[in-house]
KOLMILUM-885900 format. One record per residue: residue number from 1; residue in three letters; x, y, z of N, C-alpha, C in turn. Coordinates in nm, 4 decimals, padded with zeros to 6 digits. Layout:
BEGIN
@guza:NUM, lofi:ALA, n_u:X, n_v:Y, n_w:Z, ca_u:X, ca_v:Y, ca_w:Z, c_u:X, c_v:Y, c_w:Z
...
***
This chain:
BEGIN
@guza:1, lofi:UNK, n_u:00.0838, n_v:-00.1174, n_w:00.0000, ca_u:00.0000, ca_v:00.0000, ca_w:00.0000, c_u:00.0886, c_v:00.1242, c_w:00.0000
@guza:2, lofi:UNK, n_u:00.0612, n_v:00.2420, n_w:-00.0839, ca_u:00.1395, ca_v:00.3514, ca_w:-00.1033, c_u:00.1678, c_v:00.4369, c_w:00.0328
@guza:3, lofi:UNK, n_u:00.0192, n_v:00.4681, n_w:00.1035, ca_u:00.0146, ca_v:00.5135, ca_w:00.2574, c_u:-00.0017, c_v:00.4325, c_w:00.3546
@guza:4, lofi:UNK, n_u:00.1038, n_v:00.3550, n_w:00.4080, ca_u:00.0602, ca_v:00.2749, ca_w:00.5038, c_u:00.1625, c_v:00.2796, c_w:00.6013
@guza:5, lofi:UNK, n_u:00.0962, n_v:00.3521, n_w:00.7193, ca_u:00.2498, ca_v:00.4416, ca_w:00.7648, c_u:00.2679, c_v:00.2967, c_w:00.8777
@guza:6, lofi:UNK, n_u:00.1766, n_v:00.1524, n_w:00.9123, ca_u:00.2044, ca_v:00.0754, ca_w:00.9679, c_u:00.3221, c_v:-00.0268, c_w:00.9137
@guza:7, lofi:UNK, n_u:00.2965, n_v:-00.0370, n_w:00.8019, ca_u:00.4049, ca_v:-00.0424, ca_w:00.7106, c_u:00.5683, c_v:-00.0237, c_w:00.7166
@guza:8, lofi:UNK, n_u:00.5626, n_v:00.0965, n_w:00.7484, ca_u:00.6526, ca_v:00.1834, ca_w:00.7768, c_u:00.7190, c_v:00.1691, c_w:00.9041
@guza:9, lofi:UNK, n_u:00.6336, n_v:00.1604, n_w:00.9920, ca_u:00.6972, ca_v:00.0964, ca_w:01.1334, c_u:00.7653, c_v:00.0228, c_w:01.1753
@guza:10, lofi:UNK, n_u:00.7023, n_v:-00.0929, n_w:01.0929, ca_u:00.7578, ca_v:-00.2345, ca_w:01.0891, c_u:00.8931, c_v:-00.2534, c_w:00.9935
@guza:11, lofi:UNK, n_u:00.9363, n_v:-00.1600, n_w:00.8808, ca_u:01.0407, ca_v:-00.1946, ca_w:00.8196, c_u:01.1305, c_v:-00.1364, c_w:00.8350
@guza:12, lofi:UNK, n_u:01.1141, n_v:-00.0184, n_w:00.9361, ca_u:01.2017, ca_v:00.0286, ca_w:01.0140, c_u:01.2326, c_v:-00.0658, c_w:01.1054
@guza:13, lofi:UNK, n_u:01.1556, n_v:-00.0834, n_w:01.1957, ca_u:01.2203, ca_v:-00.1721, ca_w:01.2990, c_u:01.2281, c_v:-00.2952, c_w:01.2725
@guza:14, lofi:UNK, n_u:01.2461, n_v:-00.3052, n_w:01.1537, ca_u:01.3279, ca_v:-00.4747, ca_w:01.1062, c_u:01.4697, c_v:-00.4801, c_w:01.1179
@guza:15, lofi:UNK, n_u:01.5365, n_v:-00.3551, n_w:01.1443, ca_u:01.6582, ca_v:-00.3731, ca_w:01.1383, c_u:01.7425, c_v:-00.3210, c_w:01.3475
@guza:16, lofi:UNK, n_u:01.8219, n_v:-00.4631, n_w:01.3726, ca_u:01.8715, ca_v:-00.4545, ca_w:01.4787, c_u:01.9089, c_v:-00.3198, c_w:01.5465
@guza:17, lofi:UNK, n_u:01.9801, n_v:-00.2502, n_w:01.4416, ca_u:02.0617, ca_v:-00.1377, ca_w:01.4905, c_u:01.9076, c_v:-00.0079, c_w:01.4827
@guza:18, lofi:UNK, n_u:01.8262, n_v:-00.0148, n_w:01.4324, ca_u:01.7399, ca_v:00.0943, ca_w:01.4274, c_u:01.6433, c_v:00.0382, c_w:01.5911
@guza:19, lofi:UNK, n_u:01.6249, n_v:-00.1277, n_w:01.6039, ca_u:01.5736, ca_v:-00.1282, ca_w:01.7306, c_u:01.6498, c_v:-00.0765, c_w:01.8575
@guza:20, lofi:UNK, n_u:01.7328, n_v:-00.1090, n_w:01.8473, ca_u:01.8721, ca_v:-00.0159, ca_w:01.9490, c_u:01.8439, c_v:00.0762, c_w:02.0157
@guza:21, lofi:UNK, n_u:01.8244, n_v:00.1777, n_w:01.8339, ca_u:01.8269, ca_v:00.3201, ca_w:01.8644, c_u:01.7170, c_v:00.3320, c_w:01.9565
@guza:22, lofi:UNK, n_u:01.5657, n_v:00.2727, n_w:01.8910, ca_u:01.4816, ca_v:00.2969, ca_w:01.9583, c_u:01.4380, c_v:00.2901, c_w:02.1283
@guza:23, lofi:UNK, n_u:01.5744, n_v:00.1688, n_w:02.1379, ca_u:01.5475, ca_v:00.1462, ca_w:02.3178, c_u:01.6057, c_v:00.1985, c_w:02.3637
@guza:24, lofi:UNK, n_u:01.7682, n_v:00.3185, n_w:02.2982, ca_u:01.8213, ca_v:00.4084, ca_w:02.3968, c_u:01.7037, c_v:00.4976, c_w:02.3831
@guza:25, lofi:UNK, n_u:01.6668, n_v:00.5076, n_w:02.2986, ca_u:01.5793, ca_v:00.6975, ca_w:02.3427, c_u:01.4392, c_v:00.6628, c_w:02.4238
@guza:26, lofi:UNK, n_u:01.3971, n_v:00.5631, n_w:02.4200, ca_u:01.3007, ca_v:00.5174, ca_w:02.5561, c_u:01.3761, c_v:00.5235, c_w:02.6259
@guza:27, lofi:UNK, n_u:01.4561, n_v:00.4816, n_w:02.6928, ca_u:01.5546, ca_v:00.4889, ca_w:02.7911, c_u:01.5592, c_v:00.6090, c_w:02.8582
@guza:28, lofi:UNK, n_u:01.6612, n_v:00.6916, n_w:02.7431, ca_u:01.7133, ca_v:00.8676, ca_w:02.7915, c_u:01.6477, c_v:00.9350, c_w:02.7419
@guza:29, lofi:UNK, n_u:01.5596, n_v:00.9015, n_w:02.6853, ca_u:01.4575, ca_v:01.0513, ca_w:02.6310, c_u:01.5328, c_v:01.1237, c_w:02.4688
@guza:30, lofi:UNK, n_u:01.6749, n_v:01.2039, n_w:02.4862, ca_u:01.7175, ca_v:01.1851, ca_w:02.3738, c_u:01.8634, c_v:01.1418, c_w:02.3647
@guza:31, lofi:UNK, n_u:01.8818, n_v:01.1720, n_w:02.2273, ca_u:02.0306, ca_v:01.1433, ca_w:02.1623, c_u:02.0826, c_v:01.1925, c_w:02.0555
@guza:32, lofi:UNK, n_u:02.2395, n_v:01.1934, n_w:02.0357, ca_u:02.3046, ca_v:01.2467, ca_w:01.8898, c_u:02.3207, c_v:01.1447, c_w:01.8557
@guza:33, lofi:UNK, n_u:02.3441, n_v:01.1350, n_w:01.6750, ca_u:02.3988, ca_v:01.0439, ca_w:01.6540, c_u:02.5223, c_v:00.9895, c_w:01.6622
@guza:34, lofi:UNK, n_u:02.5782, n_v:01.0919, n_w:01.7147, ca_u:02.7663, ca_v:01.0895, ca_w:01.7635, c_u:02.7370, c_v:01.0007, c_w:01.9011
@guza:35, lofi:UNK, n_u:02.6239, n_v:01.0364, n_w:01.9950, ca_u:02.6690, ca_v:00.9595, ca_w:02.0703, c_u:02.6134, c_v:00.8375, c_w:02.0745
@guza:36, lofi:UNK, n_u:02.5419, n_v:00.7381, n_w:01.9924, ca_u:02.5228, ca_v:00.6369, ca_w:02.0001, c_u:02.6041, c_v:00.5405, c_w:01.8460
@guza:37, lofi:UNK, n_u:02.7010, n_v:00.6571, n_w:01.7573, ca_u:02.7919, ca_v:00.5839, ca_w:01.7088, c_u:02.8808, c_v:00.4960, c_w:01.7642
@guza:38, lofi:UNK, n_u:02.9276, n_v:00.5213, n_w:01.9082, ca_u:03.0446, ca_v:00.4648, ca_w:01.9470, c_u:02.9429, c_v:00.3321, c_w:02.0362
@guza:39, lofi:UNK, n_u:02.8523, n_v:00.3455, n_w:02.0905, ca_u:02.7801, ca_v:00.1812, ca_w:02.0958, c_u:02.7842, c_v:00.1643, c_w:02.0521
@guza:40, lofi:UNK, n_u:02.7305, n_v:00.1622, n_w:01.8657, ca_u:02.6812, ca_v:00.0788, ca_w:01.7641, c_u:02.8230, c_v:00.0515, c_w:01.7063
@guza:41, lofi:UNK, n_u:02.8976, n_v:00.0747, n_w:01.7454, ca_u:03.0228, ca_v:00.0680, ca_w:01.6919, c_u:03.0374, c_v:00.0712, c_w:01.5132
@guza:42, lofi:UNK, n_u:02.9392, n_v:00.2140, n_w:01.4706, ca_u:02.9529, ca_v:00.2316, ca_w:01.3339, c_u:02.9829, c_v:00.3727, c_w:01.3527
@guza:43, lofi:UNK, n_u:02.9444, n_v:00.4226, n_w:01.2105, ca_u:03.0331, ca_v:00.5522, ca_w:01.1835, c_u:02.9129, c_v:00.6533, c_w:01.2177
@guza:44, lofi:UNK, n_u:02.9100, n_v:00.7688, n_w:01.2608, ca_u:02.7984, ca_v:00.8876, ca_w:01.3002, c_u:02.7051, c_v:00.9083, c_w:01.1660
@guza:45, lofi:UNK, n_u:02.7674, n_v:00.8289, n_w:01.0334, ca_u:02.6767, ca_v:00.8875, ca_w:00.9007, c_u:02.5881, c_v:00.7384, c_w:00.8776
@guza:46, lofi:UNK, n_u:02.6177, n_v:00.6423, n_w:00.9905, ca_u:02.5412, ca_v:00.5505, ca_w:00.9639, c_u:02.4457, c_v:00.5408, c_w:01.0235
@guza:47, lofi:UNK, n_u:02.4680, n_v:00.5770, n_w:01.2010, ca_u:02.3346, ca_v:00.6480, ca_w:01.2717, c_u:02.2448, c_v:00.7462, c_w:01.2433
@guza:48, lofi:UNK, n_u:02.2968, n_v:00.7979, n_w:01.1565, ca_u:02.2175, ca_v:00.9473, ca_w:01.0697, c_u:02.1282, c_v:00.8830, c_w:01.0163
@guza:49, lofi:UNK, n_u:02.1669, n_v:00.7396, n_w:00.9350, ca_u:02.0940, ca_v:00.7057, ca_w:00.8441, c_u:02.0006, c_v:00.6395, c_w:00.8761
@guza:50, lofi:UNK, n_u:01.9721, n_v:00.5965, n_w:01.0104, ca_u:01.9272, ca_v:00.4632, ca_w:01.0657, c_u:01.8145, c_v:00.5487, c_w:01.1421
@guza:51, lofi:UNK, n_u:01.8720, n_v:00.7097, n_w:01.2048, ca_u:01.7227, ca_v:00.8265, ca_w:01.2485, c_u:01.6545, c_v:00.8726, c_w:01.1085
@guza:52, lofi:UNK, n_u:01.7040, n_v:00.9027, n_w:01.0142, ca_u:01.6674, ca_v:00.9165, ca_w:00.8810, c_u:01.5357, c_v:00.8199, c_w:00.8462
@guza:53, lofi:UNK, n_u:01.5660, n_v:00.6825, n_w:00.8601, ca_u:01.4762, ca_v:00.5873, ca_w:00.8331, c_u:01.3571, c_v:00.6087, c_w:00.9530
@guza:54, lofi:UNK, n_u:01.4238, n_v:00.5797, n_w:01.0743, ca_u:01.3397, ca_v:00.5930, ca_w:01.2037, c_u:01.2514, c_v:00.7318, c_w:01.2109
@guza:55, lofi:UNK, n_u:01.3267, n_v:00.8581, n_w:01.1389, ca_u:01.1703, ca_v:01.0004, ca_w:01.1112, c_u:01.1131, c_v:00.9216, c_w:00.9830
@guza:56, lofi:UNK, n_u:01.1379, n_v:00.8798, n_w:00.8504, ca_u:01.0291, ca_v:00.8124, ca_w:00.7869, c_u:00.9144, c_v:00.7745, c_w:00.8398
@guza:57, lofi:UNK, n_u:00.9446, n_v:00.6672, n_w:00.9734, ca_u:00.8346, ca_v:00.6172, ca_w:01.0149, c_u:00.7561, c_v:00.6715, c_w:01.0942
@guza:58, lofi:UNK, n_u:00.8042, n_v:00.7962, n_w:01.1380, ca_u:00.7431, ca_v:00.9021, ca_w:01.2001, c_u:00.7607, c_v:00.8430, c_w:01.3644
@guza:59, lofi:UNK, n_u:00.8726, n_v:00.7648, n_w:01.3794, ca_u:00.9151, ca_v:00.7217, ca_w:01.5418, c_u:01.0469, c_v:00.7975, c_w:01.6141
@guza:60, lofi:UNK, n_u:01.1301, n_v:00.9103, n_w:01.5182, ca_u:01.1995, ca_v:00.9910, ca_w:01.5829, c_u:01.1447, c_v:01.2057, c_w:01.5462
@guza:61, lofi:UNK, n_u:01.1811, n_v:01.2627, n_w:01.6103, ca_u:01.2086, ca_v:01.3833, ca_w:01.5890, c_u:01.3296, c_v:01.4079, c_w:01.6425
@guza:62, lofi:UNK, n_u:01.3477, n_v:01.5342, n_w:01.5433, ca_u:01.5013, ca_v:01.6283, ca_w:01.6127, c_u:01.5150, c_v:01.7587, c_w:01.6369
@guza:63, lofi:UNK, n_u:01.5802, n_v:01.7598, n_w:01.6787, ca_u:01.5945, ca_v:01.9444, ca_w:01.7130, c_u:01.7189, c_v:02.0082, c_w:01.7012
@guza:64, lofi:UNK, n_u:01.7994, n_v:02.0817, n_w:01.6405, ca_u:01.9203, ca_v:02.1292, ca_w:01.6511, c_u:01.9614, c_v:02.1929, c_w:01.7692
@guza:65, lofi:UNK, n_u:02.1006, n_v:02.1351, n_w:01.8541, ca_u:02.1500, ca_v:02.2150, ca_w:01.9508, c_u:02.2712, c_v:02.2203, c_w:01.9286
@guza:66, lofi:UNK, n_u:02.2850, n_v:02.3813, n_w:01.8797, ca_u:02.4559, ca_v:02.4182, ca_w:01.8402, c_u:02.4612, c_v:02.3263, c_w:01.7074
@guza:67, lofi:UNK, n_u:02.6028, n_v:02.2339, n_w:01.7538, ca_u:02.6106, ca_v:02.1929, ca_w:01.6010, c_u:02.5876, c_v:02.0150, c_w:01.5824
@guza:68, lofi:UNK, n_u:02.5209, n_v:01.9518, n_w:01.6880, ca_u:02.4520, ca_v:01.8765, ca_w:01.7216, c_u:02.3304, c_v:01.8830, c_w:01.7044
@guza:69, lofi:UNK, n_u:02.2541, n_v:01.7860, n_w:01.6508, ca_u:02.1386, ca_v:01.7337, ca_w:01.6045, c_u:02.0683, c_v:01.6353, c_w:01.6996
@guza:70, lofi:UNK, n_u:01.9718, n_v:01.6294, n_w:01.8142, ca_u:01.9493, ca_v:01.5680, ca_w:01.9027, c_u:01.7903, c_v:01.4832, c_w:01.8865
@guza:71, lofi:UNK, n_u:01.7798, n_v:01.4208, n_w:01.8955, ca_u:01.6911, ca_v:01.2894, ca_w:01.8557, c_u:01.5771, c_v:01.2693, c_w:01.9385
@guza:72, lofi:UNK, n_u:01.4989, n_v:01.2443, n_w:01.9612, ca_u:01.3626, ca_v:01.1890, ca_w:02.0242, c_u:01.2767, c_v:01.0981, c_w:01.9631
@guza:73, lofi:UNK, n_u:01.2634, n_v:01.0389, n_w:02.1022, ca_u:01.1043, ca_v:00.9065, ca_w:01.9957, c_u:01.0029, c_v:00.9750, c_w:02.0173
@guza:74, lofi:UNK, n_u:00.9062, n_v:00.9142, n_w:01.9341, ca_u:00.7761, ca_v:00.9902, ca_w:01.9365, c_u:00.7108, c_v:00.8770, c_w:01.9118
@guza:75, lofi:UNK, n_u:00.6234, n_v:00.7832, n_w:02.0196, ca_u:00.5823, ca_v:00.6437, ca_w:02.0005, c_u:00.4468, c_v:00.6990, c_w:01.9682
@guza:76, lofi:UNK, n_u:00.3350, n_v:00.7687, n_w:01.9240, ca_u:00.2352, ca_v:00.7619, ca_w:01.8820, c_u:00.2750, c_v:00.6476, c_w:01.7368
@guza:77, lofi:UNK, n_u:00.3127, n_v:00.6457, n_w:01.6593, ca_u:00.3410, ca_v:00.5422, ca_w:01.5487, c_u:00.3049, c_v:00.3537, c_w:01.6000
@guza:78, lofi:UNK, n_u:00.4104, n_v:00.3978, n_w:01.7007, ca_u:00.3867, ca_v:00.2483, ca_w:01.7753, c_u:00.2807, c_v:00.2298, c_w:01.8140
@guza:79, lofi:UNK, n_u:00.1943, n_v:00.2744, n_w:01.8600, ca_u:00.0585, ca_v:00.2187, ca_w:01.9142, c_u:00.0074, c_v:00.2052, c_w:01.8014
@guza:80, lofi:UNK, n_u:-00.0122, n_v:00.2533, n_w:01.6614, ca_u:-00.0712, ca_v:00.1869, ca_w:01.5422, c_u:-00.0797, c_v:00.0633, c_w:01.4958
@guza:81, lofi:UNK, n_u:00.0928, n_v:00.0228, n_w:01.4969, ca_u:00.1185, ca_v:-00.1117, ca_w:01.4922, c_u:00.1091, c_v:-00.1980, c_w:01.5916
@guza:82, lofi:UNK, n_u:00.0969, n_v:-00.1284, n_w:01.7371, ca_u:00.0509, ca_v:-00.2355, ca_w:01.8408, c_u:-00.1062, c_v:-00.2743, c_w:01.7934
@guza:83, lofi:UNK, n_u:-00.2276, n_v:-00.2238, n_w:01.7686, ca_u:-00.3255, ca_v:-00.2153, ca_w:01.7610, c_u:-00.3425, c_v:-00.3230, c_w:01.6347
@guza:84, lofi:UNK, n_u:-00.2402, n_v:-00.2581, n_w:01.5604, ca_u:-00.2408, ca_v:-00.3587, ca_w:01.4319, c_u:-00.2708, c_v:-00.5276, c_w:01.4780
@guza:85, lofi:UNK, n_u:-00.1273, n_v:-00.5637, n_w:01.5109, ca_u:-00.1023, ca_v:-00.6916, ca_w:01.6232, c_u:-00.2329, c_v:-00.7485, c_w:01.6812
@guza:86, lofi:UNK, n_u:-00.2111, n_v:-00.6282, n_w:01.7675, ca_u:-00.3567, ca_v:-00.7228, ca_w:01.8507, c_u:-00.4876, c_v:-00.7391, c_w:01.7282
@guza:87, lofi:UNK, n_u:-00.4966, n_v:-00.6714, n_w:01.6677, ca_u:-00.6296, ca_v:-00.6964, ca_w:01.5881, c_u:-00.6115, c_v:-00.8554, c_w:01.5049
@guza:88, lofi:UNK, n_u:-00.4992, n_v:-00.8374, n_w:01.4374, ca_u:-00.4490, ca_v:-00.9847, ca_w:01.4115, c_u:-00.4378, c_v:-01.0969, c_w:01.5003
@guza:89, lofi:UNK, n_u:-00.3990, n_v:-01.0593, n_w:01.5764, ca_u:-00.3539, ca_v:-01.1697, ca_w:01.7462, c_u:-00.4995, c_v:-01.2007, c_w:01.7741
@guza:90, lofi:UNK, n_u:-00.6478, n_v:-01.0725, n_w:01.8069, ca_u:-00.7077, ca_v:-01.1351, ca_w:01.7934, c_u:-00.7991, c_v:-01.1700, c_w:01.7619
@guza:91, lofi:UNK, n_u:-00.7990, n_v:-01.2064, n_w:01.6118, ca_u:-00.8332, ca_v:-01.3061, ca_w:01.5009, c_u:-00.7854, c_v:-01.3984, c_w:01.5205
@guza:92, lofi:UNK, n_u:-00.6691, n_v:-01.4485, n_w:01.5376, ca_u:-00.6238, ca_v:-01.5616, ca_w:01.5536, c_u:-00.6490, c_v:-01.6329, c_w:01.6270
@guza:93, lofi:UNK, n_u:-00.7069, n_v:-01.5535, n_w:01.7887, ca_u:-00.7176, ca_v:-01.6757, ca_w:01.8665, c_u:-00.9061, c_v:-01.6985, c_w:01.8674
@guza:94, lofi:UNK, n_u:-00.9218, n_v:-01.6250, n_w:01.7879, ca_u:-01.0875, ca_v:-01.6456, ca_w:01.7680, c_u:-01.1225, c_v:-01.8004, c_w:01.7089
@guza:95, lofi:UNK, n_u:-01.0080, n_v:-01.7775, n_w:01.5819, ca_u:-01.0239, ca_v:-01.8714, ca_w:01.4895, c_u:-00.9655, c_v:-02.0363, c_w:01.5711
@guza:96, lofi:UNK, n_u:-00.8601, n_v:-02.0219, n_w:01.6343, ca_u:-00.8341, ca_v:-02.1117, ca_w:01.6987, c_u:-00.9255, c_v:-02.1448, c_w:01.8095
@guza:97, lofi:UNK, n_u:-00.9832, n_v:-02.0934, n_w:01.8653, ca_u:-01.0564, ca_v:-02.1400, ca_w:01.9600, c_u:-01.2107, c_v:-02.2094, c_w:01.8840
@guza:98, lofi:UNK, n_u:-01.2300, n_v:-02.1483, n_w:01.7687, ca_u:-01.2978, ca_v:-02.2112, ca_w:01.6774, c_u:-01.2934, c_v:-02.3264, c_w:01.6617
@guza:99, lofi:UNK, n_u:-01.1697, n_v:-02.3600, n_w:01.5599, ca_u:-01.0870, ca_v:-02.4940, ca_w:01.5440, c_u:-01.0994, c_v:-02.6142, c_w:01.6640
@guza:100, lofi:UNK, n_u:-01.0522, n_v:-02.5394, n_w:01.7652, ca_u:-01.0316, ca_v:-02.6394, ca_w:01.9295, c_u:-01.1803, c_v:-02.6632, c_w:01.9742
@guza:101, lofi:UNK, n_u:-01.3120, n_v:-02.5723, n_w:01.9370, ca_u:-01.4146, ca_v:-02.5911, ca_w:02.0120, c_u:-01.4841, c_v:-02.7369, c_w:01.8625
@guza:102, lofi:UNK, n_u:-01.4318, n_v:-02.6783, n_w:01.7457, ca_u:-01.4614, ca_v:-02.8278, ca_w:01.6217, c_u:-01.4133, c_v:-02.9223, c_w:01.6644
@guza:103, lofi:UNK, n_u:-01.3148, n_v:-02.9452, n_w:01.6721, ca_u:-01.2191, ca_v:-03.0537, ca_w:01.6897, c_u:-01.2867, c_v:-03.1155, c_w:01.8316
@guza:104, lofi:UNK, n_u:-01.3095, n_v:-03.0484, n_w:01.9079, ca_u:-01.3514, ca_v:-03.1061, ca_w:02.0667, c_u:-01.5126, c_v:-03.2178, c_w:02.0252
@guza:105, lofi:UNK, n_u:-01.5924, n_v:-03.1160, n_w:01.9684, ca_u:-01.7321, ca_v:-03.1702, ca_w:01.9155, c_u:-01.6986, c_v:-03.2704, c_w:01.8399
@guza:106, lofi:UNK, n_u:-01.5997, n_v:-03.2732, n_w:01.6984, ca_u:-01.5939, ca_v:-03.3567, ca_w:01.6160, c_u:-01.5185, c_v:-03.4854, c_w:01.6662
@guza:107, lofi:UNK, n_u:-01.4571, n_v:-03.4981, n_w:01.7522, ca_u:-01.3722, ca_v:-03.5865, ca_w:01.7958, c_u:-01.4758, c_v:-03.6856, c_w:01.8687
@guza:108, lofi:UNK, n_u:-01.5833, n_v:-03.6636, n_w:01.9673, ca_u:-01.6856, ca_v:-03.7190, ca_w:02.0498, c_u:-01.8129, c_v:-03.7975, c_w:01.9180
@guza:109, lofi:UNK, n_u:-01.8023, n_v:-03.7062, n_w:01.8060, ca_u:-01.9231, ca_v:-03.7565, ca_w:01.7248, c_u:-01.8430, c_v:-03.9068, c_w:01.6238
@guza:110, lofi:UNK, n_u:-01.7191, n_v:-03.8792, n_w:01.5924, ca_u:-01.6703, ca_v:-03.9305, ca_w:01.5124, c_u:-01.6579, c_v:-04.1380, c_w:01.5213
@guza:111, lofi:UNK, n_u:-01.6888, n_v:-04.1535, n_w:01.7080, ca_u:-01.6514, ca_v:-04.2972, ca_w:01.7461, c_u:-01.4956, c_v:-04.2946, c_w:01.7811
@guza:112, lofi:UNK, n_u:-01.4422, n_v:-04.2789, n_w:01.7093, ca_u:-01.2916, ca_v:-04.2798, ca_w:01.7619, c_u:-01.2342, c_v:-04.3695, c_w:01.6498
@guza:113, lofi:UNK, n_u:-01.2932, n_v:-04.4480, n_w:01.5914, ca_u:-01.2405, ca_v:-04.5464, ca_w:01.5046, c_u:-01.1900, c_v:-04.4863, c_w:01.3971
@guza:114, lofi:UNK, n_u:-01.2101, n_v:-04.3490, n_w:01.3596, ca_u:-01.1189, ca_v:-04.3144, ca_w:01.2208, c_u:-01.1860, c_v:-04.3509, c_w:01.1067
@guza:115, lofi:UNK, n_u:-01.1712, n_v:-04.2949, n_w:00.9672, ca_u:-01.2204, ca_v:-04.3669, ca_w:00.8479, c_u:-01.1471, c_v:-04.4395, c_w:00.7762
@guza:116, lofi:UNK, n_u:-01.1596, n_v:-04.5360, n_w:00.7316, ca_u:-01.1321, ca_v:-04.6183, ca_w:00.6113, c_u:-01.1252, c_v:-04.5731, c_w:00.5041
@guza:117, lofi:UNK, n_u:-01.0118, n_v:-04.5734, n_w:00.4064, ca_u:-01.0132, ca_v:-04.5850, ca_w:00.2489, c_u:-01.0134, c_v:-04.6977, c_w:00.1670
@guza:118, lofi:UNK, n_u:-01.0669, n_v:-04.7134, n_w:00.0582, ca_u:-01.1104, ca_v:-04.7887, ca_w:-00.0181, c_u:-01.2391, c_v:-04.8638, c_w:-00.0067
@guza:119, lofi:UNK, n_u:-01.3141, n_v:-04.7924, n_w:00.1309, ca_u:-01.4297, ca_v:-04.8652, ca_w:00.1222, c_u:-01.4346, c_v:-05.0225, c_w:00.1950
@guza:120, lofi:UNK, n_u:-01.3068, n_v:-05.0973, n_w:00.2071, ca_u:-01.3187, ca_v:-05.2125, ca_w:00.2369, c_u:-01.2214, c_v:-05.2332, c_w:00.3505
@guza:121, lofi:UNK, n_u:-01.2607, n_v:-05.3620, n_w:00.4061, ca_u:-01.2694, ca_v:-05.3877, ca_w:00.5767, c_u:-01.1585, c_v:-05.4974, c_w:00.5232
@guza:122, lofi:UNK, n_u:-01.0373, n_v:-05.5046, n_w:00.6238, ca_u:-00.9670, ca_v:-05.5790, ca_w:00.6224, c_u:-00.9602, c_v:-05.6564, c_w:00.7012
***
């Protein structure tokens, strides 16, 4: 889908180093990318690139201080895709409990003996 900013959430945070980012700035509130280059043990233009992706999804903002660029999450995004989840999650256990409440009925009607193929008794 062209607008699907849930979408967006999720392919951001497909990648290790962008989940990272996301759990220092829950953590501390914010960050440069200078200073979480030297954890990630990459270069400051690769963390650039990794908040770059992370404002796509609309899960960081920044603000300039001096000549530092300082970072924030902004989890309204995340609760989209949480909501997402659960709406899927539950469907799923609708359907399964479906399945388990068939299977429970069908198992009692069936005899227990199973069916035969070919029609004939050996």
């Amino acid at each position: 889908m062209p607008n699907d900013p849930t979408g967006r959430v999720f392919d951001a945070l497909a990648d290790p180093s962008r989940r990272y980012v996301v759990e220092a700035l829950a953590e501390r509130g914010t960050a440069t990318a200078t200073e979480l280059a030297s954890e990630l043990q990459v270069s400051r233009q690769a963390v650039a690139k990794h908040f770059a992706a992370l404002s796509d999804a609309g899960l960081v903002e920044s603000r300039r201080e001096g000549r530092e660029t300082r970072y924030e999450l902004t989890p309204q995004p995340l609760s989209g895709a949480l909501d997402w989840m659960a709406s899927v999650g539950g469907a799923w256990d609708a359907r399964l409990a479906a399945l388990r409440n068939h299977l429970t009925r069908g198992g009692s009607r069936s005899g227990g003996g199973g069916a035969r193929r070919g029609g004939r008794s050996r």
